[in-house]
Structure formats: structure tokens, C-alpha cells
N, C-alpha and C positions, 0 to 999 in steps of 0.2 A: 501333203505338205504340212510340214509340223515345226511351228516356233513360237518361243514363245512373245506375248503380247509387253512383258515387262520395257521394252525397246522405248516404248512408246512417252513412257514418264522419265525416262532417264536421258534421252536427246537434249532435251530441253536443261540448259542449267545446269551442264553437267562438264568440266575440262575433258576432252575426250583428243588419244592422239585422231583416231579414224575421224574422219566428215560425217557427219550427219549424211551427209547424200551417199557416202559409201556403203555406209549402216544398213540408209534406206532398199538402197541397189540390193544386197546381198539380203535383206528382208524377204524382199519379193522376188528371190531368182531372178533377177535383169541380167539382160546378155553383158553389159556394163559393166559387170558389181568384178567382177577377175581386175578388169583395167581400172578402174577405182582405190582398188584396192590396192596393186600394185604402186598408184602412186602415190598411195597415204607413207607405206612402204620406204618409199624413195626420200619425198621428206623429212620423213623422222630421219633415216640414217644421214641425209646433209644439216638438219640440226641438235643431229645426236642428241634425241630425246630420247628418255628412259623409257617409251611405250613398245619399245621394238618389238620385243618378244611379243608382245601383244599381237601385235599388226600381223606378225610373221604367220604366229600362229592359224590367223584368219585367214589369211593367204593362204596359208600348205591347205589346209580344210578345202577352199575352193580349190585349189590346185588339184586335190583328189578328186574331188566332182567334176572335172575337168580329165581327168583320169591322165595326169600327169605325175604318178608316184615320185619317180626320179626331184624332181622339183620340190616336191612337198619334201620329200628327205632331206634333200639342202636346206631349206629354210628350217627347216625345226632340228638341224645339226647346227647349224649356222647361231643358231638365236636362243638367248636362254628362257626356261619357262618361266608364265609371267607368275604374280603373287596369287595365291589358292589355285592357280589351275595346272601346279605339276601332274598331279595324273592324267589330266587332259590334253599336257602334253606329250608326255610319254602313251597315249592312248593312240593319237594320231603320228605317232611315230610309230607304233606299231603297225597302223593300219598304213603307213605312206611303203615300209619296209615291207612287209608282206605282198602288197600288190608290184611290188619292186623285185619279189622274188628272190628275196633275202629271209628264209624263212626262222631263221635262228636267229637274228639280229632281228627281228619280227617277237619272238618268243619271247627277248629276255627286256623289251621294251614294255609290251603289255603284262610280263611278269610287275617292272614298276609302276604299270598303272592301278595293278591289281590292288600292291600293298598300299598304297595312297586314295584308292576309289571311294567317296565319297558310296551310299547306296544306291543313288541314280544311275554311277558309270558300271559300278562293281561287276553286276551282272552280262553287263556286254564286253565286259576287259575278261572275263572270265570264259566266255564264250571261245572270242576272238585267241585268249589264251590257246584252249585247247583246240581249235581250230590250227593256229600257227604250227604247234607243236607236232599233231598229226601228219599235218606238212613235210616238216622238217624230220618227220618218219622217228620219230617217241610216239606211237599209239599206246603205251604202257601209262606216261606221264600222262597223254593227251585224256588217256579215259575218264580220271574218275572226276574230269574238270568237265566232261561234256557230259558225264552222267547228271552230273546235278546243274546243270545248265540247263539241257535237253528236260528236265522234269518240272525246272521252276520256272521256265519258259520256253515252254514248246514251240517249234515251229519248224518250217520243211527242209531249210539249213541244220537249226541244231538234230535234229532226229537224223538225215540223212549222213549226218558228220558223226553222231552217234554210231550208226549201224557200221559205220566204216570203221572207227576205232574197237566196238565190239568184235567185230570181224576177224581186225586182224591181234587178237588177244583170245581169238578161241571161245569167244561167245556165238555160236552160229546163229542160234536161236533166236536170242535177244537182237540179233543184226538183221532178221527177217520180221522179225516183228517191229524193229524200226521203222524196215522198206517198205512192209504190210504199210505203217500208218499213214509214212506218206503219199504213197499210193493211194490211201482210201479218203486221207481228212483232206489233203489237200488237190485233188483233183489235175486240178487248170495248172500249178504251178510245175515251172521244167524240171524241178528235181521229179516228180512223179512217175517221167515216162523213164527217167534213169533209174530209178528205185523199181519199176517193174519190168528193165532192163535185168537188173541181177539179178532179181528172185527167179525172173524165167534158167539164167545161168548158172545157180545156184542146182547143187546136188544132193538130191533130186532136184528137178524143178518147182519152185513154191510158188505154183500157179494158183491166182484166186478163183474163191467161190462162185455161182449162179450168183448169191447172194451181195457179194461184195462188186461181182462184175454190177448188177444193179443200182448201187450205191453210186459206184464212181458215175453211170450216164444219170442220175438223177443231180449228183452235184455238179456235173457239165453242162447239161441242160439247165439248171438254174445258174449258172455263173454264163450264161449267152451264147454257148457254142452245144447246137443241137446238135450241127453234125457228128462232133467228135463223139456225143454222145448216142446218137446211131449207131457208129463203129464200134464204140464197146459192147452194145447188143450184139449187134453181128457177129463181134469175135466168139462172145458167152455161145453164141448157135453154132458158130465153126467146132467150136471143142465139145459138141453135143452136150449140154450141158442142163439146158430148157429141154427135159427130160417128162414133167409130169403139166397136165392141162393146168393147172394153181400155176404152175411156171411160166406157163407159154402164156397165159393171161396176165399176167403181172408185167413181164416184158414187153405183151402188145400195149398194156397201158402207158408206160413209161416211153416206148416208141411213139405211141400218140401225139403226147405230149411234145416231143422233140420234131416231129413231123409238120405240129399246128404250129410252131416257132418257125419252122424253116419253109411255113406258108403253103408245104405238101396235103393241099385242104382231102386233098380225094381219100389220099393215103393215108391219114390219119382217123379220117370218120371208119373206115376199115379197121385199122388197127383199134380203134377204138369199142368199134363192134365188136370184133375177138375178146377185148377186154372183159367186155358184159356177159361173156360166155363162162367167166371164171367163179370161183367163192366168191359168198356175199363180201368181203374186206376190199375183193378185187372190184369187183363187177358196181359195188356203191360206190367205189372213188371214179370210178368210169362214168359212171352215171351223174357223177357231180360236174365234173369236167364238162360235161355238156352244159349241164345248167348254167354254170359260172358263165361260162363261151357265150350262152344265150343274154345273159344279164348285163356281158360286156359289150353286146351288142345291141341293145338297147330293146331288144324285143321282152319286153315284163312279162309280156301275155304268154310267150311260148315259156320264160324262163318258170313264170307262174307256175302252170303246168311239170314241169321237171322236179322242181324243186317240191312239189306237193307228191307228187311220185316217189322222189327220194325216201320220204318219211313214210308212207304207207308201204313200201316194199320193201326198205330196210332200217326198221325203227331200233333194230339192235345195234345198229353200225354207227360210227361218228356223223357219218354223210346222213344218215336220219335226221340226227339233232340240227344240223346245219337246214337242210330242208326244211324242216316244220318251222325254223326259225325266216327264212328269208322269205318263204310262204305266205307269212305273216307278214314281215317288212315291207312283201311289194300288194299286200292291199293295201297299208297303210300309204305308201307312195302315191297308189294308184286310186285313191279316195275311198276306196270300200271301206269306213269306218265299222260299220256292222262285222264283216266278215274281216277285219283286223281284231277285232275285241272276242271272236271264237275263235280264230287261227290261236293266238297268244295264249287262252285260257288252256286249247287243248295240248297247245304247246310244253306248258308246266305241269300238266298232267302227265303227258307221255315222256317226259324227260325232266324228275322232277332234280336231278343228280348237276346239270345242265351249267355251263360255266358262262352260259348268258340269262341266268333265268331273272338275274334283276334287270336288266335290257328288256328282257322279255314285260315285265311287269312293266315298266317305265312305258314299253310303246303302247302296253294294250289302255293303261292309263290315258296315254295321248290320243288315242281315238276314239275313249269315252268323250275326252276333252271336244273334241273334234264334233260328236255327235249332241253337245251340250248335255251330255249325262255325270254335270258335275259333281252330285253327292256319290255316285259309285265311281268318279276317278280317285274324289279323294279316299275313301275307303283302300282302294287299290294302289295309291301312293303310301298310303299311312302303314300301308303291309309291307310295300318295297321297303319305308325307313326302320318299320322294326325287323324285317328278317335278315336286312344287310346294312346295318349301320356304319360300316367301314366303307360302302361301296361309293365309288365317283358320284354316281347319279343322287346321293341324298342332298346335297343343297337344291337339284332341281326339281324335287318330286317336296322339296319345303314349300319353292317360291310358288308351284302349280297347286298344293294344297291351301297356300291361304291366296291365291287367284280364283280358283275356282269355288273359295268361298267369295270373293268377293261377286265373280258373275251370277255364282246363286244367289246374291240379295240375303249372305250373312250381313247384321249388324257391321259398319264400320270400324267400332273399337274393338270387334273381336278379330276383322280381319285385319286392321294395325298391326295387332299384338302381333300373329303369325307374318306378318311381313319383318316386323323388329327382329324375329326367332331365326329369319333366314340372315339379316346382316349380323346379328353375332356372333352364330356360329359357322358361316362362312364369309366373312367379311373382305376377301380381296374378289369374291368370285363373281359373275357377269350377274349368279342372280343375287346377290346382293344390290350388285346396279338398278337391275330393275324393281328390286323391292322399294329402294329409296324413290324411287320416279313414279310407283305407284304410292306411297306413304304422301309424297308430296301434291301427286291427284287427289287423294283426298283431304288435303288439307292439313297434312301429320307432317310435324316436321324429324327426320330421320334421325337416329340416333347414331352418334358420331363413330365410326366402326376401327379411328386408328386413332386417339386424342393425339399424338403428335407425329410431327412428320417424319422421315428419316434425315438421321443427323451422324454425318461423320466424324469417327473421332480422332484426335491426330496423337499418333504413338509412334517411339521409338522404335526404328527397324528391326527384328529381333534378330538375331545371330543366325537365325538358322534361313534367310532367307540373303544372306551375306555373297553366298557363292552363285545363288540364281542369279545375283543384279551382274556382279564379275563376271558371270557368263556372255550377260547381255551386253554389257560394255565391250566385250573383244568381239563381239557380233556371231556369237557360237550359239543363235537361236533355239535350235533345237535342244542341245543339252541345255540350256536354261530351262525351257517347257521338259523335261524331264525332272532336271531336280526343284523346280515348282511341285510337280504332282508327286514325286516321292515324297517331300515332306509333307505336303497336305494327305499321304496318305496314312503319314503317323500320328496325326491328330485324332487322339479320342473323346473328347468332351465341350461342351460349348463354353468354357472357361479357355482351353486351348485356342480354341476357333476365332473365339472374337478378337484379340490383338493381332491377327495372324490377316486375317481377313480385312481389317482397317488398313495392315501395312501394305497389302496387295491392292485396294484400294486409292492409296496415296501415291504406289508408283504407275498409277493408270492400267491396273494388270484385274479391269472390271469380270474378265470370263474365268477365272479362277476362282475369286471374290465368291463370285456367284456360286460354285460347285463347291463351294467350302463350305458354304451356308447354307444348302441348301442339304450336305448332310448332317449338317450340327445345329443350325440356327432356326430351322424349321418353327418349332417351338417358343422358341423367344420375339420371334419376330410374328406369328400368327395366333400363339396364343397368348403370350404374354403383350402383344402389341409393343414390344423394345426397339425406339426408334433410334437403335445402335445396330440393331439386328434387321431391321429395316433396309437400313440403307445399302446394303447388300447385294439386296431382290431390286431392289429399284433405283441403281445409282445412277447419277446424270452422264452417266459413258459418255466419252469424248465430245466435252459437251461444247468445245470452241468450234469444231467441225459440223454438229449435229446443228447448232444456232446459227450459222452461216451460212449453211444448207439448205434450212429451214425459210430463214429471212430470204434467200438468192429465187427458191423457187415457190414462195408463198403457201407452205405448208405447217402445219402444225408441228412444230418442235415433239412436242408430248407424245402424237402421233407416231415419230421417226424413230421417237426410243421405246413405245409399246411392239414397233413388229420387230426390230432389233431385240429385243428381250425375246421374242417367240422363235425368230428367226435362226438365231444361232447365242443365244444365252449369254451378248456382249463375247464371243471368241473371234479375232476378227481369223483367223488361222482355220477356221469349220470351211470343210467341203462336202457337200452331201453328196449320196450314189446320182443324183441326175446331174451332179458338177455344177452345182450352184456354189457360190463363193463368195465369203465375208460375211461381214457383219448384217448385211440386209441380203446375202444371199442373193445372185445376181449370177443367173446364168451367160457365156461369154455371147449365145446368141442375142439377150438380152441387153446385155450390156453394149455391144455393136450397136444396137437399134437406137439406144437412146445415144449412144454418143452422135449417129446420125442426126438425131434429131436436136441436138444441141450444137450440132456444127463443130465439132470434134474429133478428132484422128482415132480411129478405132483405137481402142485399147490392145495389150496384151494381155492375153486370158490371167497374168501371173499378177496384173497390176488389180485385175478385181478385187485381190485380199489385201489391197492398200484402204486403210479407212476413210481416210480424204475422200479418194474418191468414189469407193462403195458406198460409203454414206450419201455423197452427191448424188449420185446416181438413182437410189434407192429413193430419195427425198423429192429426187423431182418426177420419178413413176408414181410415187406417193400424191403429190399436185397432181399432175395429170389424173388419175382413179378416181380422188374426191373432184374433181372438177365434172369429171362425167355421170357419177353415180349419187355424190351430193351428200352421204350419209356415211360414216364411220364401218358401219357394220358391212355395207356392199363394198368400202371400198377394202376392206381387209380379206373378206372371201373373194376377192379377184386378185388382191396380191397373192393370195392362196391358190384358187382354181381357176382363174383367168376371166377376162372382160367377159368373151361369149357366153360362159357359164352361169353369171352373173344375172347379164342379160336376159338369160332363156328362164332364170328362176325370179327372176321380177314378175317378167310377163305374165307366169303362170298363175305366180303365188303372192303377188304382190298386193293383193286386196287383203290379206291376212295380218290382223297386229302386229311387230316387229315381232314379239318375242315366239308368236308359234308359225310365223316366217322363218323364225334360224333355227329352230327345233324341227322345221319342215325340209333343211339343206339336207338334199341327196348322200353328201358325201360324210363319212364321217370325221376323217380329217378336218375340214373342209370348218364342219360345225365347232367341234375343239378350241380351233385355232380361233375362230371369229368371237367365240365366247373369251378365251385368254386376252387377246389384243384389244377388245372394246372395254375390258375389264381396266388390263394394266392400262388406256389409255386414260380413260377417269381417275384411276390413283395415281397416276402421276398429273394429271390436271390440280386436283386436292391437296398432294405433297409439294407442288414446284409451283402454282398460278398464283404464289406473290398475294394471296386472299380475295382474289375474284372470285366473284361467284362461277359455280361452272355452268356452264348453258347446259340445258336438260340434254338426254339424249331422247330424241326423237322417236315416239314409238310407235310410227305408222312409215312404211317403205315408200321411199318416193319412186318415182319413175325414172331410169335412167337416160342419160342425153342419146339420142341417135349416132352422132357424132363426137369422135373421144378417140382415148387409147385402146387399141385393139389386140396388142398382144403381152 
């Protein structure tokens, strides 16, 4: 689902022929928004206002989603196009005529969307162009419009429309190497099994590789369907093909895998046995497999074992470096401080090339820490900072270098200074927070890390953001969130950036704002501290819902827009791969639960990406977590990895200082996110708390309630 968020600042205060509620309806896919729409429709033409075309045009659009071509065709013959969106109309008149089966009157429609397209449309009127024309049997015209389509953007439509226009213009070659691609890049999708329909037909027949049969059940298998990814092994062995033992073990491997998905446990430890019988590339990815399997299942001690094996029998292979690294990790997990500080050393010995060897540093660090062997942590930090000074991990191996002077009973003012060193040169980050909370245990008062706060500035809409808003007024969401992101992609400099980014700002359009800035502003807002550049990163996103939310279910305001910022970057239109939704990300099972528990008509999964109420939702899970956990930091790593998890890493580890408590979280997501979220939640306390003081954050883990939210 893809629209843009502009919707959201232009309802409000704006003459519009459509309803607000029609707007909304067709927002969020509601079964409503066709009949809504129709009767904005019908008004206008009994008070013959000049929005018609508008309305109309939103009409035929659903009308096509409704796969009513005929009807769309009326309306957009019927109704002239509105101001700026002639291409757009004649785009969807192409698209209503085409699936009309009108394929010439389809042609010479998207021809004038072509000449009128905007850069947003250009590329899909261009598509669709030679798409129609092929149709309408010109493969001659149709080509040299799907060539440069198919090459500036790919996909298993344009290449497959490709391979058919090359075809019939006497490219045979180029037409099988189309079918090849879609066959192999695109696996899952239906043009695939069509495209390896005519290669088979195709003379001779241009039957794939061992190599390529491989490919396709690896990206079947990773896209959720092992079986199908079975059956392309099976076919590759029909056509005798798994010819050499490198063969037959490569294929048991990758069977493996699709075996342990389809829960065929017998048959996979088998295949997977075969695997180990293969070259070391084969037989160590076989070998990993297991270990991983072990780790996923909780058993450290067997995983222990596997993974220390990886690296001793195959320290030339990638699965080596992965072993002597997880080897290390799970003593460190499993308290062996001593033998985490030699797994690590021999770690960067044996793989000194290693693309985790500052992780590597960083943990073996942490179990000096661990075993209060502070002067040789810090040593071993102060080598992480100078051998990777670009690497993530240097503001943490700052804050543990001048901590660890402070456990060793350095002097005070020497260990200030090193706390001051972490908030200026990482000043938004979690250890900055913590630096200031140690400064202030000793009696130092912190040095200010942003002197002002962000401030919005109010500009003239610029020209070129003219057609996104006209998009969003006739309620053509998705091509708005296209020509948003085409123009923000012609922005090269942070002189461009920032009026552009203010203006997306002013029409409530915070998840653009954000990616605009975040490739331009970076800079002005972190190093330069510009609290115009600022407000960007931390705007008070919909802040009438967010405060309503907030006051309804006695949560922290600040709170709701720190996991929103982690959550989905202010976009309320984000749907991640496990179909979490919105602005706080709310899976539907989720979201069921709490409307339960608020005495609420279950939602529909399309209404999660309404902000109102994603916000509500998310705000009062948010109450519930701090009401059970009591502490910012537990209750973010359970919006992350859930109550239980939470739970079981209290009990274990909850006699440990906050900060090498969340340096101690299992997961690494898990730490990430908790570090971001307690972070932006202090700077937005500091930027928006009206100059209250902010209550310290807490650096000792409380015990969580028995009783609370549980999923």
C-alpha cells in the first residue's frame, strides 16, 4: 500500500469538491470509498460545480480497482481533465481503454500522457505505451519504448513484454535472455512459469543450467514456498543434470533447507548429511546450517560446539569467520568472561580481513568490562576508536572508555572531560544520555549538546511541490507519494533541501521531511546543531492525535513520537514484511487485541494505516508496557521483542547497571532500537518539555509487574 501522507495537512482548511470522509475512505481502501465517491460525484453535477473532472477522475481510478474498465472509460470521456492533471488523465484513460480491450484507443491515450508526463508519470506512460502498442500487434513501435523502459526499470512485466516485442522483431536471443531473467530474478512471480514455458518451446529448447535450476529453488525457498522449491531440484535430477559429487552436494544442501521449512526434520538432517560430504564452500555452509538451527533453538552449549568447529575445520571459508565469531558471542552470553576475551583475541587473529572485526573488539572489550579488567578494556576500546573511526560502535566504546575510567577510581575531572568527549561528538546518541546522567552523578553539570531546539520555518510552497498537493486533492494518493519522491530525488544540496523540507513539513507530510533530511541535512542538523535542520529529525508529527492519545491513555506524549520516529520514520503508509502497519507499526493481530481490550469493533487490517487511530492504539500498548515494566528502556525492548522477553531478561540480568543491561540484550535489533528510542525520547523531552527539568533516566533495572500486557 502506497500513498502519500500530504492528504493529511490539506483536509483541513482547504475548499474541496470531495468529503473529507470520501478522501479518508479512499485513503485507506474502505469498502465505502467507490460509494462515497460516487456521491461526491452526483452532487457536484446537481450543483454544477467546476470540480467534476476532479471527482470523476477519482472515480474511474477506483472504478479500475474495482476492475470496471467500461465505467472508467465513461467517466474520463464523459469529464474534462482537471488543472495540472492532463496527463493523468489521459494516463487513466489509457489504462481504463486498454483493460477495455480497446488496444489502439489505449495507445494514442498514453501517447498523450507521455507528451504531458510530468518525471513521476513519464516512466509508467512509457511502459504502458509500449505495452498497449504490442497489443494492438506494432511490436516494431512497441520496442524501442519497452527497451528503455525494461532497462530503467526492471521488472517481470516490463522484461517479459520485452522478450515478446524482441521476439517478434527477430531478436531471438535478446527475447531468451529476457525469459532467462525472469525465470531466474523473479522466481515466485506468474510471469516466471510463463517465461520458462517458452524457453522450453523455444528452438532449440533453452533449458536452464544445474546452476540456474539452483538459483530459482533458493529464491523459492526464501520467498516461503519450499515445496515449489523441491520440485525445481527434482526437475534439475530428472534431466540428469547433478552430474558431479560438488553437484549432488550443493543440491542436498539447498534440499535441506527447503525440507527444515516444510518441517520434513528426518529428511533434511539426511540431506543435509549428504551436504557435508561435499567441497569445503559446500560442506561449511552445511555445517553452518546446523549451528544456526542449534542457536535458534536455544541450545548455546550444542550451538557452542558447532560453531567452534566451523572455524577450526574450515577457517578458509566464510562459515569459519561466522564460527569463531558466534563462538565468542555465546560465551559472552553464557558469562564465560575469560574465555569471551580469548575466543575474540583469536578471532582477529585468525581473520584479521573480517567485516565484524570492530564487533569483535567492541565484545571482547565488554568482557574485560565484565571481568572488571578496566584498564585493558579501555586499551582495547581506544584501539576499536582508532582503527575504525567511521564504525557505529565509536560513541560506545567513548562512553565505556571514560566509564571504565571512572570504575577504576580515575580522578573525576579526568573522567568528566571523557564523558563531555562522548556528548559532543555524539550528541543525539543513547550514550550521550548516559554520559550526561553520569556527569551529573558526579556532580558536573553537562554541556549543552543542541543550544537550541528545533524550529520550524514557515516558506512559500515552492513550485515544484504544486502537483504532489493537486494530486492529493483529487485523492490520487499514490501518484502524489510518486511525484513527492521524484522530486526529492532531484535534490542535490542542503541549500535545495531545506525550503523543500520546511514545505513538506507545513503540509503534515513529516515521513518525506524526514528522508529528505536525512540525505541532505545530516550535517547541519548534527554537526552544525541548526535548529532549522533540526526540526526535521524530530518533528512534533501529528501532534493533535499524538496529545489526545497520549492525555486519553496516560502516557508520555514524547514517548509516542520516540517509537514512531524508530518505528516507521513518521510514514504513516510503511508496512513491514511481518504486516505491521502505520505510524507505530501495529500488527492486525495486534491491533484486534487491544481494540478488544478497549471495547471496540475490531478493526479492519486497512484502517491500521489511519493515523488516528494507529497512534491510539500504539499509545495506549505504550501505557500498558510502562505501567508493567516501569522504565523507558524495558518498556521499548518489549514494544520491540515482546513482554515475555522482556521478562526473562530482567530476571536474569536485571541485577546489572542499566547501561551493561542493554549492552547485555540477546538480540541485536532488539539493543539498536532500545538505544534509538530512549535516546530520541530525552531529546524530544529537552526540545518540547516547555523547560522542565527532565527526570533523570533511571540507571538501575527495575523488576517488572507479574501482572500487565502480555503480548
Amino acid at each position: 500500500m502506497k500513498w502519500s501522507g500530504l492528504v493529511v495537512g490539506l483536509i483541513s482548511g482547504v475548499a474541496l469538491a470531495q468529503a473529507p470522509t470520501s478522501l479518508e475512505a479512499v485513503r485507506l481502501h474502505r469498502p465505502d470509498a467507490v460509494g462515497l465517491v460516487q456521491q461526491d460525484l452526483k452532487a457536484c453535477h446537481e450543483r454544477k460545480c467546476p470540480e467534476s473532472g476532479r471527482i470523476a477522475l477519482l472515480a474511474a481510478t477506483l472504478a479500475l480497482s474495482e476492475g470496471e474498465a467500461r465505467q472508467a472509460v465513461e467517466l474520463l470521456e464523459a469529464h474534462p481533465s482537471p488543472p495540472l492533471l492532463e496527463a493523468f488523465h489521459a494516463y487513466y484513460l489509457g489504462q481504463a481503454l486498454f483493460y477495455s480491450g480497446d488496444a489502439d484507443g489505449a495507445s494514442e491515450a498514453f501517447s498523450r500522457a507521455l507528451e504531458k508526463a510530468p518525471p513521476s508519470l513519464a516512466p509508467r506512460a512509457r511502459a504502458r505505451l509500449g505495452e498497449a502498442l504490442l497489443k494492438a500487434g506494432k511490436p516494431a513501435k512497441a520496442a524501442p519504448l519497452l527497451e528503455l523502459a525494461a532497462t530503467q526499470t526492471p521488472s517481470a512485466e516490463l522484461l517479459y513484454q520485452r522478450a515478446q516485442a524482441r521476439a517478434a522483431t527477430g531478436n531471438a536471443e535478446g527475447a531468451r535472455a529476457d525469459l532467462r531473467a525472469v525465470a531466474l530474478r523473479y522466481a515466485t512471480h506468474p510471469y516466471a512459469d510463463e517465461a520458462l514455458a517458452k524457453l522450453e518451446a523455444s528452438k532449440p529448447p533453452a533449458r536452464l543450467t544445474l546452476a540456474e535450476h539452483v538459483r530459482r529453488a533458493r529464491a523459492l525457498q526464501g520467498d516461503g514456498q519450499p515445496e515449489r522449491a523441491l520440485a525445481e531440484l527434482e526437475l534439475a535430477e530428472a534431466r540428469k543434470l547433478v552430474k558431479t559429487p560438488a553437484a549432488k552436494a550443493e543440491v542436498a544442501l539447498v534440499r535441506a533447507q527447503a525440507l527444515f521449512s516444510s518441517k520434513r526434520l528426518e529428511e533434511a538432517e539426511k540431506s543435509l548429511a549428504e551436504a557435508r560430504k561435499g567441497p569445503p564452500s559446500v560442506a561449511s555452509d552445511a555445517a553452518l546450517v546446523m549451528a544456526r538451527r542449534a542457536l535458534r533453538a536455544n541450545d548455546n552449549t550444542r550451538a557452542r560446539e558447532l560453531f567452534a568447529a566451523l572455524d577450526k575445520t574450515w577457517p578458509k571459508e566464510s562459515a569459519g569467520d561466522e564460527g569463531a565469531f558466534f563462538a565468542g558471542w555465546l560465551d559472552l552470553q553464557g558469562g564465560n568472561f575469560e574465555e569471551a576475551v580469548k575466543s575474540f583475541a583469536l578471532y582477529e587473529q585468525r581473520y584479521p580481513r573480517s567485516r565484524r572485526r570492530d564487533e569483535g573488539m567492541w565484545f571482547r572489550s565488554l568482557a574485560l568490562l565484565r571481568l572488571e579488567k578496566y584498564a585493558e578494556a579501555r586499551e582495547e576500546l581506544g584501539r576499536l576508536v582508532d582503527s575504525f573511526p567511521r564504525s557505529s560502535l565509536v560513541p560506545q566504546a567513548r562512553y565505556w572508555m571514560a566509564r571504565s575510567q571512572e570504575l577504576g577510581g580515575t580522578a573525576a575531572d579526568v573522567t568528566a572531560q571523557a564523558y563531555e568527549t562522548v556528548i559532543s561528538t555524539a550528541p543525539a546518541s543513547f550514550y550521550a544520555l548516559l554520559a550526561n546522567e553520569r556527569l551529573r552523578a558526579l556532580g558536573r553539570a553537562p554541556p549543552t549538546a543542541f543550544p537550541e531546539p528545533p524550529r520550524q520555518m514557515t516558506v512559500t510552497r515552492p513550485p515544484e511541490l504544486e502537483l504532489a498537493v493537486a494530486l492529493s486533492q483529487a485523492g490520487l494518493f499514490p501518484d502524489a507519494a510518486e511525484e513527492v519522491e521524484s522530486r526529492a530525488s532531484r535534490i542535490r544540496s542542503a541549500e535545495q533541501a531545506l525550503p523543500f523540507v520546511h514545505a513538506l513539513l507545513q503540509l503534515g507530510e513529516y515521513g518525506y521531511a524526514h528522508a529528505v533530511a536525512a540525505r541532505h541535512l545530516w550535517g547541519r542538523a548534527f554537526g552544525a546543531r541548526a535548529p532549522d535542520a533540526l526540526a526535521a529529525f524530530y518533528p512534533k508529527a501529528f501532534a493533535s492525535a499524538v496529545e489526545a492519545a497520549a492525555t486519553r491513555h496516560e502516557v508520555e506524549k514524547h514517548l509516542v513520537w520516540a517509537i514512531m520516529r524508530r518505528e516507521s520514520a513518521f510514514r504513516p503508509e510503511v508496512a513491514s514484511s511481518a504486516d505491521a502497519r502505520g505510524l507505530m507499526q501495529i500488527i492486525p493481530p495486534t491491533g484486534t487485541a487491544i481494540a478488544e481490550r478497549l471495547a471496540e469493533p475490531k478493526p479492519n487490517p486497512a484502517e491500521l494505516f489511519a493515523p488516528d487511530l494507529n497512534i491510539r492504539y500504539g499509545a495506549w500498548y505504550l501505557s500498558q508496557l510502562m505501567k508493567r515494566f516501569s522504565h523507558p528502556v524495558l518498556a521499548a525492548a518489549a514494544y520491540n521483542a515482546g513482554p515475555k522477553a522482556v521478562t526473562k531478561w530482567a530476571k536474569e540480568k536485571g541485577s546489572l547497571p542499566l547501561d551493561l543491561f542493554v549492552e547485555e540484550i540477546p538480540f541485536k535489533e532488539t539493543r539498536g532500537y532500545v538505544k534509538q528510542v530512549v535516546a530520541d525520547l530525552y531529546l524530544y523531552r529537552s526540545f518540547y518539555g516547555g523547560g522542565a527539568e527532565r527526570p533523570p533516566l533511571a540507571l538501575t533495572v527495575p523488576t517488572p509487574a507479574v501482572e500487565g500486557v502480555n503480548f
